[in-house]
Biopython code that builds the backbone (N, CA, C, O; Angstrom):
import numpy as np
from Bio.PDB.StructureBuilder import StructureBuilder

atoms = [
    (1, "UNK", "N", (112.448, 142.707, 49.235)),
    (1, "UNK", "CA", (111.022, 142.503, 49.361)),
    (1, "UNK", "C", (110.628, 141.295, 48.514)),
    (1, "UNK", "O", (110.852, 141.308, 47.303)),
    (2, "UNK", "N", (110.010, 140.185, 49.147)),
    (2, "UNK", "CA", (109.488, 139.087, 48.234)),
    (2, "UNK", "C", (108.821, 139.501, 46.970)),
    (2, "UNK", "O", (108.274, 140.603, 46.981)),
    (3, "UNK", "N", (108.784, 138.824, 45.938)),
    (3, "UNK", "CA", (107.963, 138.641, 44.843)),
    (3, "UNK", "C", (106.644, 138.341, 45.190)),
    (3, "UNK", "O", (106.507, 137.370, 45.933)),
    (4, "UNK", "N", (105.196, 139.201, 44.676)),
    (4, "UNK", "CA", (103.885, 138.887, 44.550)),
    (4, "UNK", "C", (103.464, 138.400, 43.666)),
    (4, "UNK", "O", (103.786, 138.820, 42.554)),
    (5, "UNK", "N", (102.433, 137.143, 43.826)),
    (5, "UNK", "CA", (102.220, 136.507, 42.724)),
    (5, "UNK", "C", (101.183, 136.819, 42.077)),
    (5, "UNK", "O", (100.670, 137.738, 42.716)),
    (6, "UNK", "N", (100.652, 136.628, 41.305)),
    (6, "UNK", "CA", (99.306, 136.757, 40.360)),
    (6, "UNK", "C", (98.134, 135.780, 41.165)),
    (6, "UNK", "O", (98.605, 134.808, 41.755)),
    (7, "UNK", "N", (96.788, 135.950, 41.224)),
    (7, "UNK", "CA", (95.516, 134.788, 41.496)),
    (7, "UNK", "C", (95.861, 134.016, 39.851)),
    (7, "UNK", "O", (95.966, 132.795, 39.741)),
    (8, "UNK", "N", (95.978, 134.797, 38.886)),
    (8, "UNK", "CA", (96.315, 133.928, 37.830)),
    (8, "UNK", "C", (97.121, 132.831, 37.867)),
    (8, "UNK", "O", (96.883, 131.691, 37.469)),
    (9, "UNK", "N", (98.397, 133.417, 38.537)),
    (9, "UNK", "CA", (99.588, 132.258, 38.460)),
    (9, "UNK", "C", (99.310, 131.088, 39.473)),
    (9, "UNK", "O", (99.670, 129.926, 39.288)),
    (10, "UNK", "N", (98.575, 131.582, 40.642)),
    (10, "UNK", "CA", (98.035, 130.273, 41.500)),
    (10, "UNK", "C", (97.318, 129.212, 41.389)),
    (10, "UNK", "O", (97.351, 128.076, 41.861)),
    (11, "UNK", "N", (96.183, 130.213, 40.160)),
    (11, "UNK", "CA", (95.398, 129.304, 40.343)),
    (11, "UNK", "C", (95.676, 128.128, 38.758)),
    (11, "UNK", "O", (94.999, 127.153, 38.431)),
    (12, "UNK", "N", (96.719, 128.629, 38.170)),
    (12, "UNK", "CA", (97.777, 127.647, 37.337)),
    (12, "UNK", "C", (98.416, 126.504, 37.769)),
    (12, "UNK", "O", (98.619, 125.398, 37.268)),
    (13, "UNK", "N", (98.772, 127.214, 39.173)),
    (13, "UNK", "CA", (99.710, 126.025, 39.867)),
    (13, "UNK", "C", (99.041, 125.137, 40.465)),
    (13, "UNK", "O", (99.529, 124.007, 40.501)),
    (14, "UNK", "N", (97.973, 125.337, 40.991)),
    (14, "UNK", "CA", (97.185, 124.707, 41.649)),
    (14, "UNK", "C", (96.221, 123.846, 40.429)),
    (14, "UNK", "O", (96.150, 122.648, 40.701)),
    (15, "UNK", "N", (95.726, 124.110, 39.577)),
    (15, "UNK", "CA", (94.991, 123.684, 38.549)),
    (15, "UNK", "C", (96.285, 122.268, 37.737)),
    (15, "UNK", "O", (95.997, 121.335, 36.987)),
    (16, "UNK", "N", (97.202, 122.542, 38.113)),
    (16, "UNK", "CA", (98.582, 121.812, 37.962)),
    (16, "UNK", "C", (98.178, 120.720, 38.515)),
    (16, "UNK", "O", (97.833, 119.695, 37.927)),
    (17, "UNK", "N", (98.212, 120.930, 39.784)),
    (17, "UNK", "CA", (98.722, 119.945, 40.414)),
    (17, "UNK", "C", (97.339, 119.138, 41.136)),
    (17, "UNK", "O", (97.457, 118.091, 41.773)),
    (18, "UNK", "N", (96.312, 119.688, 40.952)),
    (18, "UNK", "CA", (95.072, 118.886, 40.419)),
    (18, "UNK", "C", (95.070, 117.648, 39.295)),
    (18, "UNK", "O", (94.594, 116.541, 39.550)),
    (19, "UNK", "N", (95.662, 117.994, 38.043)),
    (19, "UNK", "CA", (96.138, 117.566, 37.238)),
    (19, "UNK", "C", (96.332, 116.267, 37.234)),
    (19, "UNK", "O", (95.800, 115.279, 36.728)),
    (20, "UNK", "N", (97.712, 116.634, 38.300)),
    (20, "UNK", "CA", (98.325, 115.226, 39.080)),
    (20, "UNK", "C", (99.031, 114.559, 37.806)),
    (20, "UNK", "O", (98.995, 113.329, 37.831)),
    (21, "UNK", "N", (99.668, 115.134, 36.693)),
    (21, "UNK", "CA", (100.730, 113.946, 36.005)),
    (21, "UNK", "C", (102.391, 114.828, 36.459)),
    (21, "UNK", "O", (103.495, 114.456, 36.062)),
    (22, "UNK", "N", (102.200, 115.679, 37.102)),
    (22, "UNK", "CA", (103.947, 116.072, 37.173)),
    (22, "UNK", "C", (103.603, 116.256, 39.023)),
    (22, "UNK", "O", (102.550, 116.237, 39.660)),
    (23, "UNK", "N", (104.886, 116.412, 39.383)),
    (23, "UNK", "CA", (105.296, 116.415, 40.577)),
    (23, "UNK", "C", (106.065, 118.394, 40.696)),
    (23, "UNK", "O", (106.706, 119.203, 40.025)),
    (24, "UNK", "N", (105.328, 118.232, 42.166)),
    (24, "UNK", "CA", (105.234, 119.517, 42.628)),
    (24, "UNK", "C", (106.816, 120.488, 42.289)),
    (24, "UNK", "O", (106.874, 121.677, 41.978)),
    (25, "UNK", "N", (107.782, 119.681, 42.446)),
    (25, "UNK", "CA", (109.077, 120.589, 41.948)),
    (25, "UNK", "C", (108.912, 120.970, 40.292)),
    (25, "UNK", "O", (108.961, 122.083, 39.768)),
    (26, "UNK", "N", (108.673, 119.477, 39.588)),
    (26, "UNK", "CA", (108.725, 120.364, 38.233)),
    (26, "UNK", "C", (107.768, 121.071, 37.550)),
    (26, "UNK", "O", (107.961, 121.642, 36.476)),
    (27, "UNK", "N", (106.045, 121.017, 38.577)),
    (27, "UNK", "CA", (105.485, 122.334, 38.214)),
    (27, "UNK", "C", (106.073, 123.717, 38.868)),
    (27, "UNK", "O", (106.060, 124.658, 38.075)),
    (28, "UNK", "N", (106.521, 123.972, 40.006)),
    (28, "UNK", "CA", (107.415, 124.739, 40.063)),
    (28, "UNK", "C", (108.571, 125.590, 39.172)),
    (28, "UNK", "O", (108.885, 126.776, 39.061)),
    (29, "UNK", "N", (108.875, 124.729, 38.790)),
    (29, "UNK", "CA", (110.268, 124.809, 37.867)),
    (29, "UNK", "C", (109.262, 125.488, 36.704)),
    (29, "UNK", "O", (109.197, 126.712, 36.596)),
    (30, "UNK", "N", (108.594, 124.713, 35.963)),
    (30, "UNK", "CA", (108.034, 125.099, 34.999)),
    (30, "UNK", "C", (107.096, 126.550, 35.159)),
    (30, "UNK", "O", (106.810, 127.293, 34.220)),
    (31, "UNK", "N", (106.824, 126.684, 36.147)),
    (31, "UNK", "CA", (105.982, 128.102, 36.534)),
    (31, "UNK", "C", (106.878, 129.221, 37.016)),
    (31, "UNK", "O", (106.506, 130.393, 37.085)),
    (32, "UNK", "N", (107.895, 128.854, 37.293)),
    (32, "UNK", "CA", (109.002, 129.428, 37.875)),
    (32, "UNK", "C", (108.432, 130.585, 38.950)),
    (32, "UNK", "O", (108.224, 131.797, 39.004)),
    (33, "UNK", "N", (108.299, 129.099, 39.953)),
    (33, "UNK", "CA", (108.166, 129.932, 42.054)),
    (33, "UNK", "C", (108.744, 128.689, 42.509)),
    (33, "UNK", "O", (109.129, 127.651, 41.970)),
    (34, "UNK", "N", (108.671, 129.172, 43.753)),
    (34, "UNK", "CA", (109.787, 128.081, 44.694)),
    (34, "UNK", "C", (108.630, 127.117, 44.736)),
    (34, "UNK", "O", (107.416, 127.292, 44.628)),
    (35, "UNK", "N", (109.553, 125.789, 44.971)),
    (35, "UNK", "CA", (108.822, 124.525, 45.203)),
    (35, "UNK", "C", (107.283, 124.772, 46.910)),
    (35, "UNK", "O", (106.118, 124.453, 47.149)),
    (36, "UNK", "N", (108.497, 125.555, 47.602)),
    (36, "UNK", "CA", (107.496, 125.663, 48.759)),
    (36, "UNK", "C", (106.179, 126.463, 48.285)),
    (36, "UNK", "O", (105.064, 126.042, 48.595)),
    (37, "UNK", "N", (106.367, 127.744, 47.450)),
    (37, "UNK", "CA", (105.360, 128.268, 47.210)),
    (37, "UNK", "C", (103.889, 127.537, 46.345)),
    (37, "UNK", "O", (102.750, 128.005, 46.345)),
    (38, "UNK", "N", (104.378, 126.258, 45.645)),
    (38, "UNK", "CA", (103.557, 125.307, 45.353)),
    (38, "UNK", "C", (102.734, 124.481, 46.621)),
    (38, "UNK", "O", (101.555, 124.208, 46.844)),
    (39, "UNK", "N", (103.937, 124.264, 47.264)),
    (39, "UNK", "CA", (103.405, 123.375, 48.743)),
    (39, "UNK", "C", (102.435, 124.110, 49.703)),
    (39, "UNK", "O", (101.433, 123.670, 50.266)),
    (40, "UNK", "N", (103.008, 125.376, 49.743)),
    (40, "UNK", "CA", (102.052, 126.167, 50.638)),
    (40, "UNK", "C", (100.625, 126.724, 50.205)),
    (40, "UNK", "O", (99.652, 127.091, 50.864)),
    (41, "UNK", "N", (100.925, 126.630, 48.601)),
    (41, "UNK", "CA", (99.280, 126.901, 48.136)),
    (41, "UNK", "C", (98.483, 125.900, 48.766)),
    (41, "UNK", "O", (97.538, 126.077, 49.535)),
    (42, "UNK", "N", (99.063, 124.624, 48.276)),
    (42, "UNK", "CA", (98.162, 123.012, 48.243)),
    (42, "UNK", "C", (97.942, 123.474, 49.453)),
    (42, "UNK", "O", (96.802, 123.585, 49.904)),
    (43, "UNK", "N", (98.838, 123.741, 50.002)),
    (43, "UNK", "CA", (98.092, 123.330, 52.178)),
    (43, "UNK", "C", (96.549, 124.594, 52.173)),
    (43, "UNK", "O", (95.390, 124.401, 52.541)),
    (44, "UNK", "N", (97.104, 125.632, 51.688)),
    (44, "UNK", "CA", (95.830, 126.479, 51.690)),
    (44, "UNK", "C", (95.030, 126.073, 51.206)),
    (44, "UNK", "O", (94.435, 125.550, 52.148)),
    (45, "UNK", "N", (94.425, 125.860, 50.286)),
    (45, "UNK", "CA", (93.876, 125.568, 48.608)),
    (45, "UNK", "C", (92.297, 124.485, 49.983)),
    (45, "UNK", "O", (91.095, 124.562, 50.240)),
    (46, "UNK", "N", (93.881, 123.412, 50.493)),
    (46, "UNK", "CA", (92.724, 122.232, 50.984)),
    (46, "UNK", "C", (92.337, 122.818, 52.229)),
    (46, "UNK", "O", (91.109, 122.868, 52.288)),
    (47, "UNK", "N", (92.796, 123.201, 53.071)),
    (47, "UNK", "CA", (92.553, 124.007, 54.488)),
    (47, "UNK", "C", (90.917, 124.940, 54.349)),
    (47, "UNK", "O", (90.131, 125.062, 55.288)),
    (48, "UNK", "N", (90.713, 125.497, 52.978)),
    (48, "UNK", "CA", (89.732, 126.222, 52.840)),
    (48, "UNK", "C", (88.474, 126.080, 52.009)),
    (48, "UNK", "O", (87.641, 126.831, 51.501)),
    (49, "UNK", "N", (88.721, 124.721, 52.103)),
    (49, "UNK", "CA", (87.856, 123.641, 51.425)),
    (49, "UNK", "C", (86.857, 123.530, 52.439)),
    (49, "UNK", "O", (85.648, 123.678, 52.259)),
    (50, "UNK", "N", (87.412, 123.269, 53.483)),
    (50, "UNK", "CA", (86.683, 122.580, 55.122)),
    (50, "UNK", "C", (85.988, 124.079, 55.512)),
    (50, "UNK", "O", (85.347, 124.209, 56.554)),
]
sb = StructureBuilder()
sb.init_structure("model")
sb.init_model(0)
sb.init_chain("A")
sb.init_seg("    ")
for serial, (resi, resn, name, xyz) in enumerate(atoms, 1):
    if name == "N":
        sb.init_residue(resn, " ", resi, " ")
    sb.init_atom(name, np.array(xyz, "f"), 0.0, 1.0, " ", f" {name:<3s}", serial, name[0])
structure = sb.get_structure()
């Protein structure tokens, strides 16, 4: 069964990568979730902006 994440831990990763001084693998790394699970926030994150 996959791992569930926290709204906490998302909205870390995402607040990350707002940020914009590291690149999406090594906030990953550093948050420890898969690189995609970074990528697939961003796609949400902006998708629900509109």
């Amino acid at each position: 069964m996959p791992q569930l994440y926290s709204p906490d831990l998302r909205e870390r990763v995402l607040g990350a990568c707002a940020h914009g001084d590291l690149p999406q693998v090594e906030i990953a790394r550093r948050l420890q979730v898969c690189p995609a699970t970074v990528s697939n926030w961003r796609l949400l994150a902006s998708a629900t902006l509109f």
